[in-house]
C-alpha positions as CSV (number, residue, x, y, z in Angstrom):
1,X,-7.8,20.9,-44.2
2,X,-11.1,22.6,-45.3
3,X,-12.7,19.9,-44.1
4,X,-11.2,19.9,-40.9
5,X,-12.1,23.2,-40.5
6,X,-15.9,23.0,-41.2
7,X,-16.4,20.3,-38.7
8,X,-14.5,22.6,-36.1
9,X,-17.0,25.3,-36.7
10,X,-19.9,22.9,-37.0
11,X,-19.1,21.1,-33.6
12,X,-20.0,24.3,-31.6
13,X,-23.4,24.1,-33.0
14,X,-24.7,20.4,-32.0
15,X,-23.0,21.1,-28.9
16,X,-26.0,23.5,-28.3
17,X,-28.4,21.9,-29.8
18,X,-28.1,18.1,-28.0
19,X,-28.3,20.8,-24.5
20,X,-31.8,20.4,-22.7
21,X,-34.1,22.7,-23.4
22,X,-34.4,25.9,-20.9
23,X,-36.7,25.1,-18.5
24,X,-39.9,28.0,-17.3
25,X,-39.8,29.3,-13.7
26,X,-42.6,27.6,-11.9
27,X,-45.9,29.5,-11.0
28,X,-45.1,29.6,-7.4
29,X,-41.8,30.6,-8.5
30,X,-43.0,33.5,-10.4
31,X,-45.5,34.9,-7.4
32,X,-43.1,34.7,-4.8
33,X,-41.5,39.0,-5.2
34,X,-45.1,39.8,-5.4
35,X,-46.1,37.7,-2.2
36,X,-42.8,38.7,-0.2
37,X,-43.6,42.5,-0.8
38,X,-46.6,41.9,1.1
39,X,-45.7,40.2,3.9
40,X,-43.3,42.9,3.8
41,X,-45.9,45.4,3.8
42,X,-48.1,43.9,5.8
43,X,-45.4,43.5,9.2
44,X,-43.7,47.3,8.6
45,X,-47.1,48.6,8.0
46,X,-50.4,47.1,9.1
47,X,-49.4,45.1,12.4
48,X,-48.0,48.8,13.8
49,X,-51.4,50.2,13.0
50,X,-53.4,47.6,14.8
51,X,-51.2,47.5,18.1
52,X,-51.6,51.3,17.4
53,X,-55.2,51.2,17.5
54,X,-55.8,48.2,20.3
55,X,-53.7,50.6,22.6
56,X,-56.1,53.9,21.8
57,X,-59.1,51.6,21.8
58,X,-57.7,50.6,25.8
59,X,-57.1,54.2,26.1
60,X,-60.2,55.6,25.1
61,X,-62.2,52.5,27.4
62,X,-60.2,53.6,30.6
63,X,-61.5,57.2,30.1
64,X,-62.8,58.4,33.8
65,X,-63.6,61.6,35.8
66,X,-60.7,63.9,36.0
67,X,-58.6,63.2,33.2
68,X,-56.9,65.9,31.5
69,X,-57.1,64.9,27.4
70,X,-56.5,66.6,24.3
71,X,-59.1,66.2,21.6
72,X,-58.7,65.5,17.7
73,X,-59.4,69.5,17.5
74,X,-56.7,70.3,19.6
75,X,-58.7,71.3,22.6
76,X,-57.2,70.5,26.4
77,X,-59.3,69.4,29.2
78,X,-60.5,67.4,32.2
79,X,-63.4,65.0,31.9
80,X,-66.5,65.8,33.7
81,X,-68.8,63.2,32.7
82,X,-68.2,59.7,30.9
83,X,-70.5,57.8,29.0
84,X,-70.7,55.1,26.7
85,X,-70.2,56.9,23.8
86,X,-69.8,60.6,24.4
87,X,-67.5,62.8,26.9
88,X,-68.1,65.8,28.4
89,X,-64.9,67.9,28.9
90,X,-64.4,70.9,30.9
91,X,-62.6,73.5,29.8
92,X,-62.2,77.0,32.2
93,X,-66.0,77.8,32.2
94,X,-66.8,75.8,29.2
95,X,-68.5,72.3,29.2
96,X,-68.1,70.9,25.8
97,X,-69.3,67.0,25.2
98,X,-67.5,65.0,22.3
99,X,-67.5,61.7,21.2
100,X,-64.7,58.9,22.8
101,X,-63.3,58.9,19.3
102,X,-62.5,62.2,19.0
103,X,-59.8,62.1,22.4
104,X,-56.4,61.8,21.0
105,X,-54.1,61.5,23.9
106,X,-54.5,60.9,27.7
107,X,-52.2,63.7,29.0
108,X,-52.6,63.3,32.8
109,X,-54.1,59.4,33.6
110,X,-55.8,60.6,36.4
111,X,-56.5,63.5,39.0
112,X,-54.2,61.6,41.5
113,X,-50.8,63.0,39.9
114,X,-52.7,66.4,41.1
115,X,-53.3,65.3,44.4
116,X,-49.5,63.8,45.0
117,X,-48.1,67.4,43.2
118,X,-50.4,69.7,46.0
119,X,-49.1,67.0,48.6
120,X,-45.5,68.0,48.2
């Protein structure tokens, strides 16, 4: 009966040990949370800015006479005079020139919308 016994309680154990052996994740295995978090990052948060910045980049290009814009300092005004790189905004009396980059926002496209508003 003792016998018995000690070969039930041994059986458990070469039961494990005849198991194969646990195998290691793979190296791709391993990277792949790390390179899913950035493709994750990269389409919620760096295509967004670059269609951002194409469509101020167009913005800022189609600058012309007469537009009213608002500048990075929070001043509104129409364009008097476009150049290549600089801006020259009117503002009451004031003539102030800025760079393209620093024009936010496009608030009236173009001195037409005046011109159809005085029509009516």
């Amino acid at each position: 009966m003792e016998k018995l016994i000690a070969i039930s309680l041994t059986l458990p154990v070469f039961a494990m040990a005849q198991e194969a052996p646990a195998q290691q994740p793979s190296m791709l295995g391993s990277f792949m949370p790390i390179l899913l978090m950035f493709v994750v990052m990269y389409i919620f948060f760096i295509l967004p800015k670059q269609k951002e910045g194409k469509k101020t980049e167009q913005m800022r290009s189609s600058l012309k006479k007469g537009d009213k814009v608002l500048t990075a300092a929070g001043i509104v005004g129409v364009i008097a005079h476009v150049d290549e790189r600089f801006v020259s905004i009117r503002t009451g009396d004031t003539k102030i020139d800025f760079e393209k980059t620093a024009i936010v926002k496009l608030l009236e496209p173009d001195s037409e919308k005046k011109h159809e508003t005085d029509s009516k």
